[in-house]
C-alpha positions as CSV (number, residue, x, y, z in Angstrom):
1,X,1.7,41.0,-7.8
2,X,4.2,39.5,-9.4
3,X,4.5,36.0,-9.7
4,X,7.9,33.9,-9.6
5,X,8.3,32.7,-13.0
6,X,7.4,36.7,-14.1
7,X,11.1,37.6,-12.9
8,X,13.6,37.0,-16.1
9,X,16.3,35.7,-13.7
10,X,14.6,33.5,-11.6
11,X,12.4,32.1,-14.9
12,X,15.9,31.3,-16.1
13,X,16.9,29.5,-13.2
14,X,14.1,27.5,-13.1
15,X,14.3,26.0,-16.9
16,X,17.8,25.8,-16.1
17,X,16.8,23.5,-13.5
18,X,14.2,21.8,-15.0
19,X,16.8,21.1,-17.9
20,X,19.8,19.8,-15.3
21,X,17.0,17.5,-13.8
22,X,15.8,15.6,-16.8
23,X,19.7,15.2,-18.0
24,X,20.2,13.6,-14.7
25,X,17.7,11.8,-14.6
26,X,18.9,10.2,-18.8
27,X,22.4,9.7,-17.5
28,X,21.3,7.5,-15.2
29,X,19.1,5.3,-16.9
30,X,21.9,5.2,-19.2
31,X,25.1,4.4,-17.9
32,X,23.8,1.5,-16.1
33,X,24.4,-2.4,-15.6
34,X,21.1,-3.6,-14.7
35,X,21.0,-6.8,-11.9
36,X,17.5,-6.9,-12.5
37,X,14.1,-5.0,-14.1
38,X,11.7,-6.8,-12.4
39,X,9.7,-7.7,-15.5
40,X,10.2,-11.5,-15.3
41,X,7.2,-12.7,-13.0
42,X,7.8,-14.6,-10.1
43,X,5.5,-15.6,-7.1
44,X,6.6,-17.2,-3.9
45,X,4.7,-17.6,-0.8
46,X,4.3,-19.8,2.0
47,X,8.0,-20.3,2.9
48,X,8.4,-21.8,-0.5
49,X,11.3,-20.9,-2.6
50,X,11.9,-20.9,-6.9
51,X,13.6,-19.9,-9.8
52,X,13.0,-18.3,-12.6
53,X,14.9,-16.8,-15.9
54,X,14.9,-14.3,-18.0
55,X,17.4,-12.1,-20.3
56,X,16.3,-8.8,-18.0
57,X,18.0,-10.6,-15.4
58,X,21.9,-10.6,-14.5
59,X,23.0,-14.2,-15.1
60,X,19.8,-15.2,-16.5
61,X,18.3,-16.6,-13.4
62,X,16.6,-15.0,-10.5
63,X,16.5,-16.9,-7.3
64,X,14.2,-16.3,-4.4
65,X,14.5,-18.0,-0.9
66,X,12.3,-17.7,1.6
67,X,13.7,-17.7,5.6
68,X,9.6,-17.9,6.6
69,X,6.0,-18.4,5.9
70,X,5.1,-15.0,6.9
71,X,7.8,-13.4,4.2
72,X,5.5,-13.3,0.6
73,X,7.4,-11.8,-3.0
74,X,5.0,-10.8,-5.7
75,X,7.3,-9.6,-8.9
76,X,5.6,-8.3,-12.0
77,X,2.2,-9.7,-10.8
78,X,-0.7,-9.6,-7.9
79,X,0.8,-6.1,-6.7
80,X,1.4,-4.8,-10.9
81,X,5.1,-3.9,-11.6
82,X,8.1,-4.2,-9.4
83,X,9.5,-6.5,-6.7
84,X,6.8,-6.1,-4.0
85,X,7.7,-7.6,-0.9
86,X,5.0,-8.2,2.2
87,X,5.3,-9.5,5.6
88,X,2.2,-10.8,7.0
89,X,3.2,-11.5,10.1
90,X,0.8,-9.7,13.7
91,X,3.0,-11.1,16.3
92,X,6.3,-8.3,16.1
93,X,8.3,-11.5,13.9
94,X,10.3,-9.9,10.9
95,X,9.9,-11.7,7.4
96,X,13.0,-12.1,5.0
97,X,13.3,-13.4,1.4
98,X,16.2,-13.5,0.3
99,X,17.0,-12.8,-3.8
100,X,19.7,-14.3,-5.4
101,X,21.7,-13.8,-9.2
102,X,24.1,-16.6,-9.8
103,X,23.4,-17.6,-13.2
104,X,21.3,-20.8,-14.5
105,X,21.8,-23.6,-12.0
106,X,17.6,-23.8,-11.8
107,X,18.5,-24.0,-8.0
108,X,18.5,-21.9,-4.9
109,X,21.2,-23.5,-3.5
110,X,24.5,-20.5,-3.9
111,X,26.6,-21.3,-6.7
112,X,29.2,-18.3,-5.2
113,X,31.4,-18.5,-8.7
114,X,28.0,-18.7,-11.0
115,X,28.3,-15.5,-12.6
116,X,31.4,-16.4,-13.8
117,X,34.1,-12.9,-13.5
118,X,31.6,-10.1,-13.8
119,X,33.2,-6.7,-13.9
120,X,30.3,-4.7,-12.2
121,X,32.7,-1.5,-12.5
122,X,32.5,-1.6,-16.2
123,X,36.0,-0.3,-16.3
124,X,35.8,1.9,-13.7
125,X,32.7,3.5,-14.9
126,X,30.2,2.3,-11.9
127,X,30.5,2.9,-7.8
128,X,27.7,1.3,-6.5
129,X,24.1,0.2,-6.6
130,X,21.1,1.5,-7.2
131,X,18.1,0.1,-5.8
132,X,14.3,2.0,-7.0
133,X,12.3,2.7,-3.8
134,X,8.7,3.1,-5.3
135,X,7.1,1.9,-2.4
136,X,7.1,1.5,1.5
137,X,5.3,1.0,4.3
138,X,6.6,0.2,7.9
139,X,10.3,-0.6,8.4
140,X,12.7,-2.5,6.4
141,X,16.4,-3.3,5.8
142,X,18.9,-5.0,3.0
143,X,21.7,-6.9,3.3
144,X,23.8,-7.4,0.0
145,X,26.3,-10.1,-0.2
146,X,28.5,-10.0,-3.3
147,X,31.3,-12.7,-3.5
148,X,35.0,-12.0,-5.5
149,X,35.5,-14.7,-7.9
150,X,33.9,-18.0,-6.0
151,X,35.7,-17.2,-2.4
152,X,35.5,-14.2,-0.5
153,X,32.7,-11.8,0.6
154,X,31.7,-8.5,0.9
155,X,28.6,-7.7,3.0
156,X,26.6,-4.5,3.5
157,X,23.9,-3.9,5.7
158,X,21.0,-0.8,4.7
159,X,18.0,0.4,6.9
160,X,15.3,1.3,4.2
161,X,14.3,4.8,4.3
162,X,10.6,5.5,5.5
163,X,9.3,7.3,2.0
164,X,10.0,6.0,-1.4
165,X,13.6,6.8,-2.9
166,X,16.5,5.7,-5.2
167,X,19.1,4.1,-2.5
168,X,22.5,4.4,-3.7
169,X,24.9,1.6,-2.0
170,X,28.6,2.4,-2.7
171,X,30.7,-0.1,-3.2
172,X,33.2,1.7,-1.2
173,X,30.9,0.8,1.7
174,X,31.2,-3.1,1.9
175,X,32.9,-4.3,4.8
176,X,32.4,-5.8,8.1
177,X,30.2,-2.6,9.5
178,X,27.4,-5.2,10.8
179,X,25.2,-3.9,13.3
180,X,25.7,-6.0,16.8
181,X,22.2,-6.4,17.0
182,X,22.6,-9.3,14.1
183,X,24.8,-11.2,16.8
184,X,26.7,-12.0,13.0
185,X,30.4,-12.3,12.9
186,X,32.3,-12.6,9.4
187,X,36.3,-13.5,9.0
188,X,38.9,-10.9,8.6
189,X,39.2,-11.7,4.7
190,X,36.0,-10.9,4.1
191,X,36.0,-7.1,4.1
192,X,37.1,-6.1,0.7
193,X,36.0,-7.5,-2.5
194,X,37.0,-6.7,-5.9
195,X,33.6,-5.6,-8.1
196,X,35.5,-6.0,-11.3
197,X,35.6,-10.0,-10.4
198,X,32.0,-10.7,-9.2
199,X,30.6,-14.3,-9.0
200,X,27.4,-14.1,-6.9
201,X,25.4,-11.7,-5.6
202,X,22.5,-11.7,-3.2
203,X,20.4,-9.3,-1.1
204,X,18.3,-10.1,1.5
205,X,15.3,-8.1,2.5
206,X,13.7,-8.1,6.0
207,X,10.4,-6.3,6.9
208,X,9.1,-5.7,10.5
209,X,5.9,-7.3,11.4
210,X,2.8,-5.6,9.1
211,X,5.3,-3.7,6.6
212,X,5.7,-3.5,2.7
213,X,8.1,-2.3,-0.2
214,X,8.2,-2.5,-3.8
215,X,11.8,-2.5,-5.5
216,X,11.3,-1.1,-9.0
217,X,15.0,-2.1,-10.1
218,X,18.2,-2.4,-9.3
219,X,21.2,-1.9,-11.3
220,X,24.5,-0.6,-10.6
221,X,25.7,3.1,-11.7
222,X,28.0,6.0,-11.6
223,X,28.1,7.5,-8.3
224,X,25.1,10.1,-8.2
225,X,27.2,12.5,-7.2
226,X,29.8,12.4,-9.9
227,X,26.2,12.6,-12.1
228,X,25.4,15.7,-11.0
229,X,28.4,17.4,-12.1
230,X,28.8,16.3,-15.4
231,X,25.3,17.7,-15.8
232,X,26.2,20.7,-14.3
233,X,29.0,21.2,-16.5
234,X,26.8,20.5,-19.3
235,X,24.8,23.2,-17.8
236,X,27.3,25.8,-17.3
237,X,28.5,25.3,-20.9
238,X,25.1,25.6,-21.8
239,X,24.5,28.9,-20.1
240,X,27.9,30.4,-21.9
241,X,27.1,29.9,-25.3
């Protein structure tokens, strides 16, 4: 019997495929701005919030704020690498911390212009956010708040998937799409924001009662999509020559 990689045709495909998924996987890592790596340690438990900085960090500072006691953030430390995020809490109460890049104020408090006029497009080269999935169990969401110059907001609410992924968050997304079980309401002005004139951004992650997740990094990219093809054009000039 013949085995799969023993057909010439299909033993193409497959290295071709093998090939388009390793270029993929280098143009992203690539063409990236990154927010944050996650190798700048930082522990904060107890309903206790801090600072830190770092030049792996967008803005050089990385804030975290804690919205409970049950809510615990372990990054580069206790749990190894990554942004592992626990919620301790047996009695069905969700846990939220709540991190933060608005340069070096060495505070928590927002500073909604900190980061100055940060073009997260790059010139048009970058549609969203990436955030690295390496770990998850229970339920989870994010909320990301990104402000345009030191004023107005864009929000964005995201239900964590179940199994470890990258989560791409356009920026086409942000608006006022909050789900009615946040009883939240945001003014009008607050639905579209201008990523090439970025002053503050923050994301706030909630875990159900019991649950867990580790962020590896999050950066902001080229829509995946738009990824794809340029490697498979790479791959279709490839295959011609």
């Amino acid at each position: 019997m013949k085995s799969f990689a023993s057909f010439p045709f299909r033993s193409q495909f497959l290295s071709l495929l093998v090939w388009l998924m390793f270029l993929c996987a280098g143009l992203s890592t690539q063409a990236a701005i990154v927010i944050d790596d996650f190798t700048v340690p930082q522990t904060q438990t107890g309903g206790v919030g801090g600072t830190v900085t770092g030049d792996t960090i967008l803005g050089g500072e990385r804030d975290v704020t804690m919205y409970n006691d049950t809510a615990e953030v372990y990054i580069n430390s206790t749990y190894g690498s990554g942004c592992h995020l626990v919620n301790t809490a047996g009695d069905n109460s969700w846990g939220y911390a709540y991190l933060s890049y608005d340069g070096t104020d060495g505070s928590i408090s927002d500073d909604t212009g900190g980061l100055g006029h940060v073009d997260l497009t790059g010139a048009g080269q970058y549609d969203g956010f990436l955030i690295m999935l390496t770990q998850i169990n229970g339920r989870g969401n994010m909320s990301f708040w990104v402000s345009q110059g030191d004023s107005q907001y864009g929000y964005e609410y995201v239900t964590l998937p179940r199994d470890p992924q990258s989560v791409f968050v356009p920026f086409a997304d942000f608006g006022l799409d909050v789900p009615a079980s946040l009883d939240e309401e945001f003014p009008a002005g607050d639905t579209l924001v201008d990523f090439a004139d970025v002053g503050y951004i923050g994301i706030n992650f909630g875990l159900a009662t019991d649950s867990s997740c580790t962020i590896g990094s999050i950066t902001v990219v080229p829509e995946p999509a738009s990824l794809a093809l340029l490697a498979l054009g790479g791959l279709m000039l490839r295959k011609h020559k």
